[in-house]
C-alpha positions, 0 to 999 in steps of 0.5 A: 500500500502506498503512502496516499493509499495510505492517507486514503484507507486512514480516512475512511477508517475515521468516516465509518468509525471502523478502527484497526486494532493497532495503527503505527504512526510513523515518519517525520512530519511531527505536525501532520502525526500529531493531528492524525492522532488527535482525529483518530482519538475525536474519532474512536472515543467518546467524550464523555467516557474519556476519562475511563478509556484513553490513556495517552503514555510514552514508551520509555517511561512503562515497564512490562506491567504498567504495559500489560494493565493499560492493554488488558483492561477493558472499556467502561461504559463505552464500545472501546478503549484507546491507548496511545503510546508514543515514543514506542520504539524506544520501550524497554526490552521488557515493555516491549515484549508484553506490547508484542504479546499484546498486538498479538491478542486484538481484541475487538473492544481495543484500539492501540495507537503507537507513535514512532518520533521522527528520526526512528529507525523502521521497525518491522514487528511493529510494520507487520502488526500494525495500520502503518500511517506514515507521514514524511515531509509533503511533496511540493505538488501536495503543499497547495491542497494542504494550505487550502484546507488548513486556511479552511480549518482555521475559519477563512473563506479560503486562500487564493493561489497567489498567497499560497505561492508567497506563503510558501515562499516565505515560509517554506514546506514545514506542515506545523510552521505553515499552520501557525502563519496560517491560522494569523492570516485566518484572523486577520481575513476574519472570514474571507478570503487571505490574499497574497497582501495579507500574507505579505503583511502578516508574515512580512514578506516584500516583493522582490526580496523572497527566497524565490527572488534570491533563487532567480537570480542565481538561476540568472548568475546575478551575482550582485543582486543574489549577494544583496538579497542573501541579508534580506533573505535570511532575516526573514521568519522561518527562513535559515542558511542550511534550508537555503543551501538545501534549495540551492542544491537542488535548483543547481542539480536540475540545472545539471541535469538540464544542460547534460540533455541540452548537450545530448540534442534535447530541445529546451521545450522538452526539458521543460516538460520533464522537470515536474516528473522529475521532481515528483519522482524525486521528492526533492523540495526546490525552496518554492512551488515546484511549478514556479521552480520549474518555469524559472529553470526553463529560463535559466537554462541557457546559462548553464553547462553540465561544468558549471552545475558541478562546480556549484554542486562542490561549493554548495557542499562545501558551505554546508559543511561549514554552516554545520561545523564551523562559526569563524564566519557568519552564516551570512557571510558563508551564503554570500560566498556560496552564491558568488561563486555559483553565479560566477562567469558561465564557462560555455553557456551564453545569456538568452538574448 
């Protein structure tokens, strides 16, 4: 089952109020696993039992009796019991056992909900007994249709596209930091519409000073307009140099990509067709809306060769590794540099006229 049959067969469980005996909610969107525990616990019990019939643990605090107690009693006054326990791949040994025995038993009046943290290796016991509800980081196409919804949720009549792109921008992919300006802009619309003007207000994003902006003009080998923006960029919320850098690599790896079948013969118009498969196969996240990515690459591509994206592949890794290792220089500083030296003079590639 794949990761949105997934997502779909969850959904349907919540509908028909029809429970698993035991789902494990795993990966690294700790925003989207949280809420997907909460509409499962909305869901599976009832309000005025609660007290009885849920019991919300983490896994390194049980031992193996507190485990076999909260699995062995049955619900009181209600159809079911839910259990959630978090952190469950860190359980002791013998915690972990008596959970073992117990997914083995599923009894129909039970439901267990075991969360793995973000970063926990795949446990394959677990996977096998268990619903697998597994929530990585959204993909770029599937960023707009989460965003309409939170808005939706949050009370606004509903986000139109263009604030969606300069949220995005300003924000990035993070599900829970999303959620958090969203529901700002939700209040001020106070019932209508968010707009791209009130996420510029709120969020305090100014034309032609986004992470887009900083991206184009490298896509462009605008050195001086990429190193002004690189300050400009950084002070704005939610926004950090290893994210940067983290958009940068994959905007220079595509235009690699693109040059290495430019010089096989491949016209710019079919290069262009392939860079939205070619990220959804992928997965890799370009800092901004991948259409708006794609368009701006397409353009960009004339400048670039097959050497000149190498080159920034190894000055991009380089700055990565002194963001994360050294402070002798400041994360501004290490950024300017890194974009210097990706805009520097193109070796073969000439500027669209």
């Amino acid at each position: 089952m794949t990761t949105r049959d997934a997502e779909r067969t969850f959904a349907r469980h919540l509908k028909e109020r029809a429970f698993a005996p035991a789902y494990l909610v795993c990966g690294d969107d700790e925003y989207r696993k949280d809420a997907a525990v909460r509409e499962l616990v909305k869901a599976a019990v009832d309000p005025a039992t609660a007290d009885f019939n849920l019991d919300v643990r983490r896994g390194p605090e049980l031992d193996a009796a507190a485990v076999a107690s909260l699995c062995g009693e049955p619900p009181m006054m209600a159809e079911r019991r839910v259990v959630v326990v978090r952190d469950v791949t860190a359980m002791k040994k013998g915690a972990r056992a008596e959970l073992d025995r117990a997914l083995a038993s599923e009894p129909p009046d039970r439901v267990l909900v075991l969360v793995a943290a973000a970063g926990a290796k795949p446990d394959a016991a677990l996977e096998k007994r268990c619903f697998v509800l597994a929530l990585g980081a959204l993909t770029g196409d599937r960023i707009p249709a989460f965003v309409k919804h939170a808005a939706q949720q949050a009370g606004a009549a509903g986000i139109d596209d263009e604030a969606i792109v300069v949220l995005q921008q300003a924000v990035g992919d993070e599900t829970g930091a999303l959620v958090t300006e969203i529901e700002k802009l939700a209040s001020y619309a106070n019932g209508g519409t968010i707009d791209a003007a009130a996420v510029r207000e709120i969020v305090g994003v100014r034309r032609g000073e986004t992470t887009s902006d900083l991206l184009d003009a490298v896509a462009q080998r605008d050195g001086a307009l990429a190193a002004a923006l690189v300050p400009v960029v950084l002070a704005l919320p939610k926004v950090a140099a290893v994210p940067l850098v983290n958009a940068l690599t994959v905007q220079t790896a595509m235009l690699g990509w693109g040059a290495a079948q430019r010089a096989q013969g491949k016209r710019l118009d079919a290069i262009a067709r392939e860079w939205m498969p070619l990220l959804k196969q992928t997965g890799a996240y370009p800092g901004r809306p991948w259409g708006e990515a794609a368009s701006a690459w397409t353009k960009a591509l004339p400048l670039w060769t097959v050497a000149d994206a190498d080159a920034g592949l190894r000055a991009l890794l380089a700055c990565d590794e002194r963001l994360k290792n050294t402070r002798l220089s400041s994360d501004e500083q290490l950024l300017a540099t890194c974009v210097l030296q990706l805009c520097g003079a193109p070796s073969g590639a000439r500027r669209a006229a």
